[in-house]
C-alpha positions as CSV (number, residue, x, y, z in Angstrom):
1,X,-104.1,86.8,-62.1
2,X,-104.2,90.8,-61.8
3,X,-104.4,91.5,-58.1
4,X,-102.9,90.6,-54.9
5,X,-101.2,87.6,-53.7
6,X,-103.0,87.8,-50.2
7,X,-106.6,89.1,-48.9
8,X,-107.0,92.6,-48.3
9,X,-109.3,93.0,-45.0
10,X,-109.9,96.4,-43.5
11,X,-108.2,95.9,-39.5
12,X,-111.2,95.9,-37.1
13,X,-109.0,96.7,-34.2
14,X,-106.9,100.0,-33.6
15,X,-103.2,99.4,-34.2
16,X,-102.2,102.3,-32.5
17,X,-104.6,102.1,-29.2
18,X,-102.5,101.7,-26.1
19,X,-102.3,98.3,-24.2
20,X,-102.6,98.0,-20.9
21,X,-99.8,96.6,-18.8
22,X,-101.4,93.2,-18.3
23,X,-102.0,93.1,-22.5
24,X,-98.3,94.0,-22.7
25,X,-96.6,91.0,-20.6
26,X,-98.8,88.5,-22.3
27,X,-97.7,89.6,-25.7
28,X,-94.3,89.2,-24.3
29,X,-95.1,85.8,-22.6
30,X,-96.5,84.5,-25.8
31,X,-93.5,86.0,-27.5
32,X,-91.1,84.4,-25.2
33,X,-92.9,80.8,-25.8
34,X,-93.0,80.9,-29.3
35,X,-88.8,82.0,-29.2
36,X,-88.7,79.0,-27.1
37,X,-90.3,76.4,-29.6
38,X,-88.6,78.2,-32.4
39,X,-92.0,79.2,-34.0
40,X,-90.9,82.3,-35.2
41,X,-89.2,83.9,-37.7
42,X,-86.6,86.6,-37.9
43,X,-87.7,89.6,-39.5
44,X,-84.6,89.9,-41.9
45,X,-85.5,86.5,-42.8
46,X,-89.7,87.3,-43.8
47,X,-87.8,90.3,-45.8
48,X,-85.7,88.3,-47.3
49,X,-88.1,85.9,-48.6
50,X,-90.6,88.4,-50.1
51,X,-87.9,90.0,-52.0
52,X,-87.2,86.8,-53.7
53,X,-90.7,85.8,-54.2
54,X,-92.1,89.3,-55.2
55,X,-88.8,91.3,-56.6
């Protein structure tokens, strides 16, 4: 009951390293898909959401 809602993992992969070009436009292909199906959410909405569930 004393911890955190969600798994804590330690990230495997640097956030920060640069992507290459190619990397890049399929993050933004994937992106534009998923804005396409409406599989996404907003980020004001995620906020939004954790504020009333954790706040």
């Amino acid at each position: 009951m004393n911890g955190f809602p969600f798994e804590i993992k330690r990230a495997t992969a640097n956030p920060y390293e640069s992507l290459t070009e190619h990397e890049i436009l399929d993050k933004l292909e994937k992106s534009r898909e998923h804005a396409e199906q409406g599989t996404y959410k907003d980020a004001a909405e995620v906020s939004r959401d954790k504020r009333a569930k954790y706040v």
